[in-house]
N, CA, C and O atoms as CSV, one atom per row, in Angstrom:
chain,resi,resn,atom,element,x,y,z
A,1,UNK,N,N,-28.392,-23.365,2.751
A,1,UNK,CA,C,-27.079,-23.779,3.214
A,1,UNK,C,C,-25.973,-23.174,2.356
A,1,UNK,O,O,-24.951,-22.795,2.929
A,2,UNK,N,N,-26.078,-23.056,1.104
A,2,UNK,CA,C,-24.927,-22.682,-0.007
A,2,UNK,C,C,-24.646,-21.193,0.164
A,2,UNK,O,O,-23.601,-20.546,0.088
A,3,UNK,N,N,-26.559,-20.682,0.549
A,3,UNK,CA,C,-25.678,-19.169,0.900
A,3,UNK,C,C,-25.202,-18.806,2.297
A,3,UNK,O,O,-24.494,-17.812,2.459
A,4,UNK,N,N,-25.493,-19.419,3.098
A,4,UNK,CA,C,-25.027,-19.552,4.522
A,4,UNK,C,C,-23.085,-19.511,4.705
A,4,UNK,O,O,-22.300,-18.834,5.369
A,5,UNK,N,N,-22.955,-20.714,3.640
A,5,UNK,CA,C,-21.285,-20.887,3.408
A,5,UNK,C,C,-20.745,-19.844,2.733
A,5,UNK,O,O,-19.591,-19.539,3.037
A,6,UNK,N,N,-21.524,-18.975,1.551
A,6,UNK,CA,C,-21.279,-18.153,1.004
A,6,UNK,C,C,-20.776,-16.891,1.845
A,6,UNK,O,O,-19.680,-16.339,1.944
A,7,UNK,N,N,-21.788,-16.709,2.301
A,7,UNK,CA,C,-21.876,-15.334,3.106
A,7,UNK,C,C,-20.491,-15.483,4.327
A,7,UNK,O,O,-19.596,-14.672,4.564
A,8,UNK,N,N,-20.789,-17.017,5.014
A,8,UNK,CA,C,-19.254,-16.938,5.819
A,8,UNK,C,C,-18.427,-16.722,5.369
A,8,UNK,O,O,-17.653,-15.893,5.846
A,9,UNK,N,N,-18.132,-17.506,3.979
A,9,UNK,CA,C,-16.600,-17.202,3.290
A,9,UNK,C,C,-16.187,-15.715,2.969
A,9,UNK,O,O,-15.124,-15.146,3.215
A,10,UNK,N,N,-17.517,-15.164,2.247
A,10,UNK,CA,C,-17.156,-13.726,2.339
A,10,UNK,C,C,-16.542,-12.855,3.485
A,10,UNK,O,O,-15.693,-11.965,3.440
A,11,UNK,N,N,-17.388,-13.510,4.740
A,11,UNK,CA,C,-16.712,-12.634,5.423
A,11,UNK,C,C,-15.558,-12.773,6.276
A,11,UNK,O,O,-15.378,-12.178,7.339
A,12,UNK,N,N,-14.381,-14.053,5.429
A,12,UNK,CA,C,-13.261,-14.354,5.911
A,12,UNK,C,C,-12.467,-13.489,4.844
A,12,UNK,O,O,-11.357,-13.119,5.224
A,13,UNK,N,N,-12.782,-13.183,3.820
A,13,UNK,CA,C,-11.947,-12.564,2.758
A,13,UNK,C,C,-10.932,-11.427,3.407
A,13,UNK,O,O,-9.720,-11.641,3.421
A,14,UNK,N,N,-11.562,-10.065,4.005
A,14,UNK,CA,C,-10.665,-9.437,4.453
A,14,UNK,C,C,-9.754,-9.864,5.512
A,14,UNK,O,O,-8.617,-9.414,5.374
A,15,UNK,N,N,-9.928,-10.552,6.454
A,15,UNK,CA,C,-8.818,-11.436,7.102
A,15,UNK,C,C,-7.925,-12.410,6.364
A,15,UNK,O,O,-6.917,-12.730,6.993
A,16,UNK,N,N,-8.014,-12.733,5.646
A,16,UNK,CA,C,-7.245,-13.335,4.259
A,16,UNK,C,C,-6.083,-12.527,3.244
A,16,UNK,O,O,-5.163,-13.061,2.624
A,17,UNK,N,N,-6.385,-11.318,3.284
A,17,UNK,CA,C,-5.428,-10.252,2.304
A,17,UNK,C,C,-4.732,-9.934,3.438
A,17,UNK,O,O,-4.956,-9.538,4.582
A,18,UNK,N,N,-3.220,-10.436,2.288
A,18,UNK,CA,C,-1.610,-9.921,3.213
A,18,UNK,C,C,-1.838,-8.409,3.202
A,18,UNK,O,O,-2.529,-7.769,2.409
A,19,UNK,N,N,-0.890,-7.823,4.569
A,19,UNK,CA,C,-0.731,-6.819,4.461
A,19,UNK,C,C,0.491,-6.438,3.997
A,19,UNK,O,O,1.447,-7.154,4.295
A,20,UNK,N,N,0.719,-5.195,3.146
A,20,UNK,CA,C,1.568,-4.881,1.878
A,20,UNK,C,C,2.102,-4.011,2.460
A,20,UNK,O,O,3.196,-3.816,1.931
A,21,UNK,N,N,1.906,-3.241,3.430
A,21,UNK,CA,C,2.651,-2.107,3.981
A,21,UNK,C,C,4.080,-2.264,4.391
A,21,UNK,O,O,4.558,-3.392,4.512
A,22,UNK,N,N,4.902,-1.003,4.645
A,22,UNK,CA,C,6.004,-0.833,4.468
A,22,UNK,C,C,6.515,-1.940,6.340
A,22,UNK,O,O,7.440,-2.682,6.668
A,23,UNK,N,N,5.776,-1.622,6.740
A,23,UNK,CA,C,5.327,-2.306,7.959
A,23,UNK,C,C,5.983,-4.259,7.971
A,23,UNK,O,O,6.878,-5.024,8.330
A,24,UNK,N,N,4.678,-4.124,7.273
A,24,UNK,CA,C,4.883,-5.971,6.866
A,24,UNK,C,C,6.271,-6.255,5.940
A,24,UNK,O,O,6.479,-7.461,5.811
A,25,UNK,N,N,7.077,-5.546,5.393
A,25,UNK,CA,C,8.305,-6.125,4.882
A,25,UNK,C,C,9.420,-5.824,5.729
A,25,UNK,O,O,10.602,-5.953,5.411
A,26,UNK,N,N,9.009,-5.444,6.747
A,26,UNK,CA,C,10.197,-5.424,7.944
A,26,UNK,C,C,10.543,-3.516,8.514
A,26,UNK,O,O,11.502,-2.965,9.054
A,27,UNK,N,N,9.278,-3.075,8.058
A,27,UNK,CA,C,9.787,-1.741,8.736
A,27,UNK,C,C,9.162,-1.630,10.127
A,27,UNK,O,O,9.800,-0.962,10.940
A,28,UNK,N,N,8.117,-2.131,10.491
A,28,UNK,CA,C,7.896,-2.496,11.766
A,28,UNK,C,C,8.438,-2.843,13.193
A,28,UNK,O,O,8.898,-3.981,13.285
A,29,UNK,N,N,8.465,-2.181,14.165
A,29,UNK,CA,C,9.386,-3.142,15.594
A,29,UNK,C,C,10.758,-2.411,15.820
A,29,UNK,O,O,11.645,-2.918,16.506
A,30,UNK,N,N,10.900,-0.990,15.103
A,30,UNK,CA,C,12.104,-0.515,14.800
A,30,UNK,C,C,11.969,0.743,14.886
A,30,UNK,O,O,10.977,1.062,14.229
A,31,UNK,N,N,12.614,1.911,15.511
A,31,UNK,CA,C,12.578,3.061,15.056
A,31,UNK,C,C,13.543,3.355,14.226
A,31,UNK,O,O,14.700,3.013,14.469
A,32,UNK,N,N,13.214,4.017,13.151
A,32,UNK,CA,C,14.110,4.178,12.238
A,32,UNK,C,C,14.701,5.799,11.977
A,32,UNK,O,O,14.134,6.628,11.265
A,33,UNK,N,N,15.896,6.005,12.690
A,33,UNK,CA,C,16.824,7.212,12.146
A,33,UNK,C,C,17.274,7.633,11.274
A,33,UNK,O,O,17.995,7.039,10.472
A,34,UNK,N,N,16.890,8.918,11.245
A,34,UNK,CA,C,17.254,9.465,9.462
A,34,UNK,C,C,18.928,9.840,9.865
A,34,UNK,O,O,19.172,10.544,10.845
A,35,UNK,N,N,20.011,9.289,8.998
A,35,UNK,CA,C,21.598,9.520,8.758
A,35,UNK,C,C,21.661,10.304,7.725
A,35,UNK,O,O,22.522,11.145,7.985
A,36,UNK,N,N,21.211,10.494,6.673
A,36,UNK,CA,C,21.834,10.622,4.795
A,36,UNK,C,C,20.616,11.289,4.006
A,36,UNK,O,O,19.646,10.677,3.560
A,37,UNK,N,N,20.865,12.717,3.916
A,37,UNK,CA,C,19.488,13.335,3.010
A,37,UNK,C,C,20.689,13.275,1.587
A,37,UNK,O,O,21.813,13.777,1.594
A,38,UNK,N,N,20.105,12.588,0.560
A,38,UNK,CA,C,20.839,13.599,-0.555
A,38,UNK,C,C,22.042,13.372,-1.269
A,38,UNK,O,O,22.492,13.737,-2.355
A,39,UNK,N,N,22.777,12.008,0.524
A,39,UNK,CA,C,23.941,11.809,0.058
A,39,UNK,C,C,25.052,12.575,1.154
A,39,UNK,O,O,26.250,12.322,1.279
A,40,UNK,N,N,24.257,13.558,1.868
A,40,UNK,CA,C,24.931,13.866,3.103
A,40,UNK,C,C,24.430,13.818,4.154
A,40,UNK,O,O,23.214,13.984,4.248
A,41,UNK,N,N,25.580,13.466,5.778
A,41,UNK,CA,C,24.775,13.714,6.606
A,41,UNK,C,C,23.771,13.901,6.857
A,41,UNK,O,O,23.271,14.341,5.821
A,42,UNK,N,N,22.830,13.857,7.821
A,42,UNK,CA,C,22.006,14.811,8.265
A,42,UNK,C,C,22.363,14.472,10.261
A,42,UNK,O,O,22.138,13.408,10.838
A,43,UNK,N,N,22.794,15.418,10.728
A,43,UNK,CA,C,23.217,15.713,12.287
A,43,UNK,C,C,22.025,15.891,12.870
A,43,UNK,O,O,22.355,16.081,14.041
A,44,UNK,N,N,20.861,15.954,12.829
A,44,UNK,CA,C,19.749,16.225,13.484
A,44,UNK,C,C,18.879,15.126,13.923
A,44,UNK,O,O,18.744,14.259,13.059
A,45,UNK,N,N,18.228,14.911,15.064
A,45,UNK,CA,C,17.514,13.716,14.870
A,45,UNK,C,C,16.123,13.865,14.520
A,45,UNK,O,O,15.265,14.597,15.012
A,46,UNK,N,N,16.053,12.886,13.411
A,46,UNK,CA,C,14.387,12.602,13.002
A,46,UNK,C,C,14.394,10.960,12.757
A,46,UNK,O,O,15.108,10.361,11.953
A,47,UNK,N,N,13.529,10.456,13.554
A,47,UNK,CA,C,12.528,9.231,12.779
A,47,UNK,C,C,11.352,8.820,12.580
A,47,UNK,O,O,10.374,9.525,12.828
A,48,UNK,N,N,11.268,7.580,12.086
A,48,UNK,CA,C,10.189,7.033,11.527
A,48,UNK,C,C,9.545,5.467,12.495
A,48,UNK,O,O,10.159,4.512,12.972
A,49,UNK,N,N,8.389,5.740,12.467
A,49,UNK,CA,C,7.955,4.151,13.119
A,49,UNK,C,C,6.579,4.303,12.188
A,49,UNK,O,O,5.848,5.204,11.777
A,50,UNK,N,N,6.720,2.489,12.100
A,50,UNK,CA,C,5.712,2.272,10.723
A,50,UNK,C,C,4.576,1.384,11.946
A,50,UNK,O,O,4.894,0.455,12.689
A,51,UNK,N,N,3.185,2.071,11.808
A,51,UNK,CA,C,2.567,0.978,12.588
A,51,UNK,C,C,1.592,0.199,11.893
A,51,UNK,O,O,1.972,-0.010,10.741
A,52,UNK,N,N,0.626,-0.243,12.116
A,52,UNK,CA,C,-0.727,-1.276,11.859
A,52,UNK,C,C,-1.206,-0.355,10.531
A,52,UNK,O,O,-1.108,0.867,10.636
A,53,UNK,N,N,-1.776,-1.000,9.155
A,53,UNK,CA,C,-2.335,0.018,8.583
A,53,UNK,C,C,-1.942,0.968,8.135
A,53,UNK,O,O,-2.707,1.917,7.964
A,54,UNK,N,N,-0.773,1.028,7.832
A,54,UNK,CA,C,-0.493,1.990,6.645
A,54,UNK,C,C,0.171,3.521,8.080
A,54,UNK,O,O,0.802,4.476,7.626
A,55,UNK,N,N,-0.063,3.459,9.312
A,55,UNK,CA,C,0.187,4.280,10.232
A,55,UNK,C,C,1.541,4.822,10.457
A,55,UNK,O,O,2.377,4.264,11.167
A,56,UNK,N,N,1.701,5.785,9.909
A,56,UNK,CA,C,3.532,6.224,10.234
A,56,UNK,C,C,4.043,7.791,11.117
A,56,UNK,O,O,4.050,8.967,10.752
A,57,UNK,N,N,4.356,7.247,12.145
A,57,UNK,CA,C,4.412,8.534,12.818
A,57,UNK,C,C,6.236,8.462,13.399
A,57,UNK,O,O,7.024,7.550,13.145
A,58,UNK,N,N,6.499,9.633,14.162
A,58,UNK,CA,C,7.619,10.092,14.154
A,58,UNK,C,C,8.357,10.934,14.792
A,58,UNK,O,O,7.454,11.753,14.964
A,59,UNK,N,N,9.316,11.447,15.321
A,59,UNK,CA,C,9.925,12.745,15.779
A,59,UNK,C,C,10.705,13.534,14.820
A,59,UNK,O,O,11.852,13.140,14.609
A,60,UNK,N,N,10.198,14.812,14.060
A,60,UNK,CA,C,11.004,15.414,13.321
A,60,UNK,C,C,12.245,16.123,14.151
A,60,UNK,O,O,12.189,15.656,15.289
A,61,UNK,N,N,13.398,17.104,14.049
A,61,UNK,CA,C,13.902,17.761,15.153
A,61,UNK,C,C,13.525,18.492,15.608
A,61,UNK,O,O,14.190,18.891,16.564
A,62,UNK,N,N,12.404,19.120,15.352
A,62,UNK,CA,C,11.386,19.748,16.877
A,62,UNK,C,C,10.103,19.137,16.785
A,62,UNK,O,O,9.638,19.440,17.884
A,63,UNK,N,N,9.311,18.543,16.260
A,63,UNK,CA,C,7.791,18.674,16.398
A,63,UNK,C,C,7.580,16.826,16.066
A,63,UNK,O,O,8.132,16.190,15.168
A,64,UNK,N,N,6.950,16.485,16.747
A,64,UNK,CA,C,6.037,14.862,16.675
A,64,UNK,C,C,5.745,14.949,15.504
A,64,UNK,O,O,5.951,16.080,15.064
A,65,UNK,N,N,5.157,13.903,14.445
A,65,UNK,CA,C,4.120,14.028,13.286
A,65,UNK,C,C,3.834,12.633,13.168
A,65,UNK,O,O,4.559,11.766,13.656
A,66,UNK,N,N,2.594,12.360,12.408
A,66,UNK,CA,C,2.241,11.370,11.879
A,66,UNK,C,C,1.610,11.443,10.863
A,66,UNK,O,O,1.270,12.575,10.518
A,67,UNK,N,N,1.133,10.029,9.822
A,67,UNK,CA,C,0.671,10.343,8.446
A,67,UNK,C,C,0.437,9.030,8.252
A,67,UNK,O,O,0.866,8.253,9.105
A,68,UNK,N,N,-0.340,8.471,7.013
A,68,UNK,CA,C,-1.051,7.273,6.584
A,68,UNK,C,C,-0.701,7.262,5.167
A,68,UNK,O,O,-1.131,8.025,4.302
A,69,UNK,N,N,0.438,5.952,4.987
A,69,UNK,CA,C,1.366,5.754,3.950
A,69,UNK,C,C,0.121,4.809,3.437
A,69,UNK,O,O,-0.296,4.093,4.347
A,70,UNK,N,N,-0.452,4.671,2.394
A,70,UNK,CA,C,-1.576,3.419,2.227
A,70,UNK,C,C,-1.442,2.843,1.151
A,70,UNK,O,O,-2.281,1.986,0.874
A,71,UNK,N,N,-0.279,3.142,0.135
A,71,UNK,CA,C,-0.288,2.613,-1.142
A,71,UNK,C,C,0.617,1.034,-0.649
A,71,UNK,O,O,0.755,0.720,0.533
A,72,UNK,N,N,1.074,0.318,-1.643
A,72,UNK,CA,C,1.491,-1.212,-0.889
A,72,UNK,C,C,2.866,-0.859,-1.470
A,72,UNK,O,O,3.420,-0.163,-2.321
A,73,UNK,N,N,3.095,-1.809,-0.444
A,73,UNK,CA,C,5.158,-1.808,-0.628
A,73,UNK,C,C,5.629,-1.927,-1.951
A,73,UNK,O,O,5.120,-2.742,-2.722
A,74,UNK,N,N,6.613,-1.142,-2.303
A,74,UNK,CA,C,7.676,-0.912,-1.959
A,74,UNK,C,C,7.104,0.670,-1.743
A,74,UNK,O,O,7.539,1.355,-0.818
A,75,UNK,N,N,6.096,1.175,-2.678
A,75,UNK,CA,C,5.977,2.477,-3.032
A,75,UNK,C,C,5.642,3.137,-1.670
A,75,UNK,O,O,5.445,2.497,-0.637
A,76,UNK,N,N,5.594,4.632,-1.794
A,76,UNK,CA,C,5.639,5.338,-0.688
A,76,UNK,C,C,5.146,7.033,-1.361
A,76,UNK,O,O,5.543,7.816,-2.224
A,77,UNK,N,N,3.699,6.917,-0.004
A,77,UNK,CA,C,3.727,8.883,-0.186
A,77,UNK,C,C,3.509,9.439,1.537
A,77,UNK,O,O,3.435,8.630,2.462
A,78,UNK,N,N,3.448,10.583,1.687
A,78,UNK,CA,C,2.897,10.774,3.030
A,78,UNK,C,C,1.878,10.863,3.121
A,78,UNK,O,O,1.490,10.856,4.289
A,79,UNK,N,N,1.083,10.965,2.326
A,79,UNK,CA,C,-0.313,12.040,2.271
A,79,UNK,C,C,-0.110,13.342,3.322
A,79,UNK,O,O,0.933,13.982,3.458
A,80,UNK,N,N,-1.261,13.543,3.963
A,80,UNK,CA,C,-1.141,14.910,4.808
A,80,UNK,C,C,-0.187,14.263,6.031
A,80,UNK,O,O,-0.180,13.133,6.519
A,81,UNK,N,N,0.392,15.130,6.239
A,81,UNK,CA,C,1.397,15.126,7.434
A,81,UNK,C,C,0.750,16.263,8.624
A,81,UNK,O,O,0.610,17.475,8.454
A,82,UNK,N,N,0.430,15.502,9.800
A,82,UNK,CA,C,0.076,16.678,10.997
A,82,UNK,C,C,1.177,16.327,11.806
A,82,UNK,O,O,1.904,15.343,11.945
A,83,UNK,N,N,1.056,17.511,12.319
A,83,UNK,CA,C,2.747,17.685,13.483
A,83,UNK,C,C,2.130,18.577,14.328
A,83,UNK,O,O,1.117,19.235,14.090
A,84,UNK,N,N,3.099,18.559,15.786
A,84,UNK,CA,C,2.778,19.182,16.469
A,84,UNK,C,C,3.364,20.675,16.025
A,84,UNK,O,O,3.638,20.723,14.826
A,85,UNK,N,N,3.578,21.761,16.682
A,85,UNK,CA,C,3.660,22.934,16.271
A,85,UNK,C,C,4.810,24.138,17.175
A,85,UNK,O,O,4.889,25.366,17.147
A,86,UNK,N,N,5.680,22.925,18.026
A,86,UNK,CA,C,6.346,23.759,18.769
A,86,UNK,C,C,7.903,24.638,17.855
A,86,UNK,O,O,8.288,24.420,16.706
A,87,UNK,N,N,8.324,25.340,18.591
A,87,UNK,CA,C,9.147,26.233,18.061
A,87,UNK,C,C,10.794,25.454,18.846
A,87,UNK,O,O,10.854,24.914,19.951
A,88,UNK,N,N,11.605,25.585,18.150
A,88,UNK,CA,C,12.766,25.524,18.332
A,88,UNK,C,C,13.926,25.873,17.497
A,88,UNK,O,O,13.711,26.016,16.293
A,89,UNK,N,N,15.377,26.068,18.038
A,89,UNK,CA,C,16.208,26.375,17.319
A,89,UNK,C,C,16.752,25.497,16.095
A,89,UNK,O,O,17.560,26.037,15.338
A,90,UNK,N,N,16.330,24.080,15.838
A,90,UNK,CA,C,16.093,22.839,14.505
A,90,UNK,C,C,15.058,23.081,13.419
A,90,UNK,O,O,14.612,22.175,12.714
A,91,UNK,N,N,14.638,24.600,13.308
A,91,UNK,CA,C,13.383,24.557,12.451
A,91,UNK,C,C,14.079,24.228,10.882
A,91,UNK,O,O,13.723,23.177,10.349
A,92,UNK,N,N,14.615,24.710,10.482
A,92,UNK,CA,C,15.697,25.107,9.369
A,92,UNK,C,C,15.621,23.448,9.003
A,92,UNK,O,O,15.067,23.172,7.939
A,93,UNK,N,N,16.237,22.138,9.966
A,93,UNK,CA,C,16.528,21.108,9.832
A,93,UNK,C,C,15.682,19.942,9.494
A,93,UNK,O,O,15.872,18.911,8.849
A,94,UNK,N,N,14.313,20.635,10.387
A,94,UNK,CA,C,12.743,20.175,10.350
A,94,UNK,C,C,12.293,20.903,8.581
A,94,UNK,O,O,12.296,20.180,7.585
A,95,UNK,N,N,12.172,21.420,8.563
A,95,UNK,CA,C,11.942,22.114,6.792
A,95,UNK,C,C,12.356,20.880,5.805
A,95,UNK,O,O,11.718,20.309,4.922
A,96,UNK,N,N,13.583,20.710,6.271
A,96,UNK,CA,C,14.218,20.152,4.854
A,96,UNK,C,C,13.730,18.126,5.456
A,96,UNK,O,O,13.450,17.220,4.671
A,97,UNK,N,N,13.782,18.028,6.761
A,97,UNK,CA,C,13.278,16.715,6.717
A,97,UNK,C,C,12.253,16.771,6.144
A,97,UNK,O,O,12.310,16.210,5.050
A,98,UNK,N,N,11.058,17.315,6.445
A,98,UNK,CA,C,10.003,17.222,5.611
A,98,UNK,C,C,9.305,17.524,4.687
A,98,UNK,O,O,8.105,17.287,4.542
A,99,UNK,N,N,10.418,18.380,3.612
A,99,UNK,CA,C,10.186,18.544,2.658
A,99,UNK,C,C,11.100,17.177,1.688
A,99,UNK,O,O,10.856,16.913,0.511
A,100,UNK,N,N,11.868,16.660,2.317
A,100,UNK,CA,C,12.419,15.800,1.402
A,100,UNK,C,C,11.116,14.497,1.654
A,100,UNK,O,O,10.365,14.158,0.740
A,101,UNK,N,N,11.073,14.031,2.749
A,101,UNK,CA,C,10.341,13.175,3.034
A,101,UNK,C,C,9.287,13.143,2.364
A,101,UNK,O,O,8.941,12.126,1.764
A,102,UNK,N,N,8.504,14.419,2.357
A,102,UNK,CA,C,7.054,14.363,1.175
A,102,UNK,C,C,7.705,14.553,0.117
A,102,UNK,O,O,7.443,15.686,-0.286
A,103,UNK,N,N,8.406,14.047,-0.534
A,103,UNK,CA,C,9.315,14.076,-2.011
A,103,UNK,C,C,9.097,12.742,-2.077
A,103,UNK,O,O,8.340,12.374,-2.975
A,104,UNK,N,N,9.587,11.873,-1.320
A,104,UNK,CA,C,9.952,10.306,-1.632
A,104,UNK,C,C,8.641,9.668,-2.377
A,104,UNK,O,O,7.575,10.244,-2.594
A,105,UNK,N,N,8.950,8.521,-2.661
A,105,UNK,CA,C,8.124,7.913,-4.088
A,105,UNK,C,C,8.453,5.845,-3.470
A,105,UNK,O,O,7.762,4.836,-3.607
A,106,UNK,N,N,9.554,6.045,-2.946
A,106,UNK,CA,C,9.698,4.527,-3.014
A,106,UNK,C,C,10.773,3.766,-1.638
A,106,UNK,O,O,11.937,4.136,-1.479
A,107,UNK,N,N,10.161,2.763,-0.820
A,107,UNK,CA,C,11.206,2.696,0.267
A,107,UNK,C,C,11.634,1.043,0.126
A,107,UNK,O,O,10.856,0.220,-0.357
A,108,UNK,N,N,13.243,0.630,0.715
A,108,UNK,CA,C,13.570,-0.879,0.305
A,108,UNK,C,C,14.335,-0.726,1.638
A,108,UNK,O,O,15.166,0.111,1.991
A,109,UNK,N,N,13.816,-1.757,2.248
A,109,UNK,CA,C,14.300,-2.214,3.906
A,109,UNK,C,C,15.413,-3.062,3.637
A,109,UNK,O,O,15.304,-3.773,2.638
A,110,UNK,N,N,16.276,-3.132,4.190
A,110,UNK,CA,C,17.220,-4.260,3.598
A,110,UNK,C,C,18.549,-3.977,3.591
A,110,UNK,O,O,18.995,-3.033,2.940
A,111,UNK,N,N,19.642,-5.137,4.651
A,111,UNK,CA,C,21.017,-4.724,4.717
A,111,UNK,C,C,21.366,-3.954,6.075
A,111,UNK,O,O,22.452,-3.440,6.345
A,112,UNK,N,N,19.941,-3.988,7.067
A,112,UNK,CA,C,20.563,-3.143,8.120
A,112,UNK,C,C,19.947,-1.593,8.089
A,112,UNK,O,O,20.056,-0.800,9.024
A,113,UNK,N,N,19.156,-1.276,6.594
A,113,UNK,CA,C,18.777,-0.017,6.536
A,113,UNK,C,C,17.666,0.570,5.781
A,113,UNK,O,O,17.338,-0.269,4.942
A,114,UNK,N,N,17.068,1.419,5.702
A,114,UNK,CA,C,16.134,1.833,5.062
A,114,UNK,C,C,16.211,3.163,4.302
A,114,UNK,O,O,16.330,4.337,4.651
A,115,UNK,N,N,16.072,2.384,2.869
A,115,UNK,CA,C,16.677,3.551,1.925
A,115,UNK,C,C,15.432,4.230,1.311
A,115,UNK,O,O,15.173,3.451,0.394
A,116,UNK,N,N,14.553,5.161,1.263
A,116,UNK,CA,C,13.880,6.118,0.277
A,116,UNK,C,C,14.571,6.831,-0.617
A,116,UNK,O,O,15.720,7.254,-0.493
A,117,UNK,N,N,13.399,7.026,-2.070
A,117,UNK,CA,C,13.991,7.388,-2.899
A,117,UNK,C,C,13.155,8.254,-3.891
A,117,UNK,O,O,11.975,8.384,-3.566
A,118,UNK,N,N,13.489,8.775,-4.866
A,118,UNK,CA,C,12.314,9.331,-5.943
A,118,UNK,C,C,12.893,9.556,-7.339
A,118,UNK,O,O,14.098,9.468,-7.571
A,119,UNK,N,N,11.997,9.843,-8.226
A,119,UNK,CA,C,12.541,9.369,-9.500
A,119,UNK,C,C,13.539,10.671,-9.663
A,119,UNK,O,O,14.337,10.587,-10.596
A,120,UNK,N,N,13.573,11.615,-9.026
A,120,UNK,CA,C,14.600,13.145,-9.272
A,120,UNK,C,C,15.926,12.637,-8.318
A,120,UNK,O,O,16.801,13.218,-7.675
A,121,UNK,N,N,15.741,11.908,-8.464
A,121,UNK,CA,C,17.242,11.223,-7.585
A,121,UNK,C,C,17.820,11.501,-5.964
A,121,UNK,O,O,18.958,11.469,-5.497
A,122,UNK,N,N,16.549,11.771,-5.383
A,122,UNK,CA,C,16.149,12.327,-3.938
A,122,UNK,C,C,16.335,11.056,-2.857
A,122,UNK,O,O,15.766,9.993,-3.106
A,123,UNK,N,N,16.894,11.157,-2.031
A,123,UNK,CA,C,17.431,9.737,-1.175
A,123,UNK,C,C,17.381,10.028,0.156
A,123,UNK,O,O,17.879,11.034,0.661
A,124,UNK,N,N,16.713,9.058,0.811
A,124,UNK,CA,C,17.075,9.525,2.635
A,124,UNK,C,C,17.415,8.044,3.282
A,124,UNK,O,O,16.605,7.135,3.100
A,125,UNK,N,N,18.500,7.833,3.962
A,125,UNK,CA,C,18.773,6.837,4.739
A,125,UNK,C,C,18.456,6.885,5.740
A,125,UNK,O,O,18.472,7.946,6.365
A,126,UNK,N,N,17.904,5.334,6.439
A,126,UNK,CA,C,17.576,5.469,7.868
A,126,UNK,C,C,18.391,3.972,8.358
A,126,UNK,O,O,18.465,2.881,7.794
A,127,UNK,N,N,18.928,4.453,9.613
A,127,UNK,CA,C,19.085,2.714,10.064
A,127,UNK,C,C,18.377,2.484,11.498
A,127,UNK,O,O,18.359,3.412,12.307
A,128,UNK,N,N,17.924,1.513,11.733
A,128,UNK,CA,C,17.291,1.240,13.182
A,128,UNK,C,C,17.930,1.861,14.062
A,128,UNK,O,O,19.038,2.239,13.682
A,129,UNK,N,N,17.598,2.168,15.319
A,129,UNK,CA,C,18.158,2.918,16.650
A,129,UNK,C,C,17.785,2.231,17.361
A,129,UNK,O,O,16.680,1.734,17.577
A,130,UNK,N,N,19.739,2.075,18.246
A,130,UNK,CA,C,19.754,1.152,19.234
A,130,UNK,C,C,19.074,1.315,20.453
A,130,UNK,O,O,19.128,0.436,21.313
């Protein structure tokens, strides 16, 4: 009987651990638009949607992508980023989104917006889209 209870409880444990993702502190349910690389503008559209699991995919200004953020909130990496591969006249704009984006180190939801950041003083704003 003791290991019977044992073995159940064990296998409530992983249904038991909060999820830490950028997701669960409110980035979830939202697409989020990039406004501010740097401190300026950015006129192009790219965002972000955070799903189940660490799942973050997106529209850069030409190409889809997605990637698996898995470290726990606040912190932030992309790991590998796959994208689709089409060509357009936004490549230039697509470069620098995602080269800043695989820069970031740390994201804080909050106020209406979503700020990334990194310790070289690298910043991208996003606010939900209506």
């Amino acid at each position: 009987m003791i290991r019977l209870t044992a073995a159940a409880l064990l296998g409530l444990i992983p249904a038991c651990q909060s999820d830490e993702t950028v997701a669960a502190y409110g980035g979830s349910g939202a697409t989020w638009t990039l406004v501010e690389v740097g401190g300026a503008p950015f006129s192009d559209r790219a965002t972000l949607e955070f799903g189940e699991d660490g799942q973050v995919s997106g529209q850069a200004p030409c190409n889809r992508f997605t990637f698996t953020n898995s470290i726990p909130y606040p912190w932030f990496e992309t790991g590998p980023i796959a994208a689709t591969k089409m060509a357009c006249a936004n490549l230039q704009a697509e470069d620098i989104f995602f080269a800043n984006l695989s820069a970031m180190t740390r994201v804080i939801i909050g106020d209406g917006q979503m700020v990334m950041a990194n310790d070289d003083g690298g910043e991208m704003v996003f606010i939900p889209s209506e």
